[in-house]
C-alpha positions, -999 to +999 in steps of 0.1 A: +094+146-061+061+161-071+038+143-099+009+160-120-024+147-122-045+140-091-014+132-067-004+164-050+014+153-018+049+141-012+048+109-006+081+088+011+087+050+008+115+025+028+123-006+010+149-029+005+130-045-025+140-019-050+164+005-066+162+037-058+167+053-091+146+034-125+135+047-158+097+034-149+071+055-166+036+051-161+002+067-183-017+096-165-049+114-177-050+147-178-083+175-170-085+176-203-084+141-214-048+136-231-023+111-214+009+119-204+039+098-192+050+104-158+084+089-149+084+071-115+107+048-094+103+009-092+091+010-054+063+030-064+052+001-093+056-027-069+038-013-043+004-008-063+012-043-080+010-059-040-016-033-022-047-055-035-036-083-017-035-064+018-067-047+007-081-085+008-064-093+037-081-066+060-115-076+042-112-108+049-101-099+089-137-080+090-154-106+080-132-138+108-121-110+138-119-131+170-101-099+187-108-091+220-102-056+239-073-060+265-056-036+287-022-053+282-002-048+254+009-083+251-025-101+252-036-076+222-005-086+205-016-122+211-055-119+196-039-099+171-017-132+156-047-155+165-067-135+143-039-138+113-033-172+119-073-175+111-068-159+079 
């Protein structure tokens, strides 16, 4: 699926949220200045309605990180849920 505008790249999504096929259309700009609808499926709606709350999240883990560097796997995994529990 290639879209007009700005987004040039193929783009693949996996979710069990949504249908795969909708009638979604959403407002793009063009160069020139005039809108144009581009149709779109629901996976790609809900995903921008969500991202601004992981956006915050990471923020927010820049701001608390209690991380610590560790040459096991498991301990990394372990600072890695104390440091979401924080948040």
């Amino acid at each position: 699926m290639r879209l007009s505008g700005r987004t040039k790249k193929l783009v693949s999504f996996l979710s069990t949220q949504c249908e795969v096929r909708g009638n979604e259309t959403v407002s793009r700009k063009q160069k020139d200045g005039t809108i144009i609808q581009v149709a779109t499926v629901p996976v790609v709606q809900l995903y921008n309605k969500y991202m601004g709350g992981v956006d915050h999240s990471d923020q927010m883990g820049q701001y608390y990180e209690c991380s610590r560097r560790a040459k096991k796997w498991w301990q990394y995994l372990l600072w890695f849920c104390v440091d979401v529990c924080v948040l």
